[in-house]
C-alpha positions, 0 to 999 in steps of 0.5 A, spaced: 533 610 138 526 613 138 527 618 141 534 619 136 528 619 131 524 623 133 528 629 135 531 628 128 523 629 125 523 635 128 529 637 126 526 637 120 521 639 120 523 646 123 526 646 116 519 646 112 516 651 117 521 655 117 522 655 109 515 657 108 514 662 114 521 666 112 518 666 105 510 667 106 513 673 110 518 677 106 513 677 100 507 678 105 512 685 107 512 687 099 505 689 100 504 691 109 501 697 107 494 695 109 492 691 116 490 684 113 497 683 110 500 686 115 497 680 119 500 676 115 506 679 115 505 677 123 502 671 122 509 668 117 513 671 124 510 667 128 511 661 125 519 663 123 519 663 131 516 657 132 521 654 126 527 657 131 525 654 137 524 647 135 530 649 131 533 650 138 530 645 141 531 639 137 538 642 135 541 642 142 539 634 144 543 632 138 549 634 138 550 634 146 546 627 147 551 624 141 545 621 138 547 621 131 555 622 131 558 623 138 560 631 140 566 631 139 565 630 131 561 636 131 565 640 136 571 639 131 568 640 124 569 646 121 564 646 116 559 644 123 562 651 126 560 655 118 553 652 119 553 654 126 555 661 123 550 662 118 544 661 124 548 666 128 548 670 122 541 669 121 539 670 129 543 677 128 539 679 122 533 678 126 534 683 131 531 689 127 524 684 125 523 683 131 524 689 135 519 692 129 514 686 129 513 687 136 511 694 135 507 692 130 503 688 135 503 692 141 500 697 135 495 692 132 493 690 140 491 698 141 487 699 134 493 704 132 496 702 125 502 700 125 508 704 122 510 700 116 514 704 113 521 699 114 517 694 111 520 695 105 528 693 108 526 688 112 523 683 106 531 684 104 532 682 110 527 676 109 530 674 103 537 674 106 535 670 110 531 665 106 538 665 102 542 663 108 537 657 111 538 654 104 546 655 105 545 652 112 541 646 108 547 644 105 551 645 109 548 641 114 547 635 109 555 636 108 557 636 116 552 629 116 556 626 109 562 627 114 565 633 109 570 637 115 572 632 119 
C-alpha cells in the first residue's frame, strides 16, 4: 500500500515539474539570444529531463508490479496504448532539443556563445510538446476511469 502510494505521488509530480519545465522552457527560447536565457533555457531542460526520469521510474513499477489495476488491464486498453503513443511521440520530438542543448552546454562549458540560431523552432517543438502532455493527462485519467477496457 505504500509503496502503491508513493510511486503513485511521484507520478504525479513529474507531471508538475514536467509541465512547468516544458512551459518555462518554450518561452525562455523565444528570447535565447543572450547567455542568461539561454541558461534558463538549459535550466527548464534539466527539469524536463528530471520530469521524463521519474516518469520512467514510477511509470514502469506501476504498471508491471499490478499495483493499481493489474498488467493485463493495461496491456490490453487501447486507449492505454494511445497515452503510451503520445509519450513516444513526444520522446521523439526531443531528439533534436536535446542534441541542440547538449551542444549549447559543451559551448557555455568552453566560454563559447552558443549558436542559438534553432531556438526559435524548438520552442515549437516545446509548445508541442507542452500540448501533448496535456493529451496524456487526459488520457490517462480516462485509461484510470476504465475508458478502453
Amino acid at each position: 500500500m505504500f509503496l502503491r502510494w508513493l510511486l503513485a505521488s511521484f507520478h504525479l509530480l513529474a507531471f508538475g515539474i514536467g509541465l512547468g519545465a516544458i512551459y518555462v522552457r518554450a518561452r525562455s527560447l523565444q528570447a535565447a539570444a543572450n547567455p542568461a536565457s539561454v541558461r534558463r533555457v538549459l535550466r527548464a531542460d534539466t527539469w524536463w529531463g528530471v520530469a521524463a526520469l521519474l516518469w520512467l521510474a514510477t511509470g514502469i513499477p506501476r504498471l508491471f508490479l499490478g499495483l493499481e489495476k493489474p498488467t493485463a488491464y493495461y496491456l490490453a486498453n487501447h486507449v492505454f496504448w494511445f497515452k503510451m503513443s503520445l509519450f513516444l511521440l513526444i520522446v521523439l520530438l526531443e531528439v533534436g532539443p536535446m542534441m541542440t542543448f547538449t551542444g549549447w552546454r559543451r559551448a557555455l562549458r568552453r566560454g563559447a556563445t552558443p549558436d542559438t540560431s534553432s531556438a526559435a523552432r524548438w520552442a515549437v517543438v516545446s509548445r508541442i510538446q507542452l500540448v501533448l502532455l496535456l493529451a496524456i493527462l487526459f488520457t490517462a485519467t480516462a485509461v484510470a476511469k476504465a475508458f478502453g477496457a
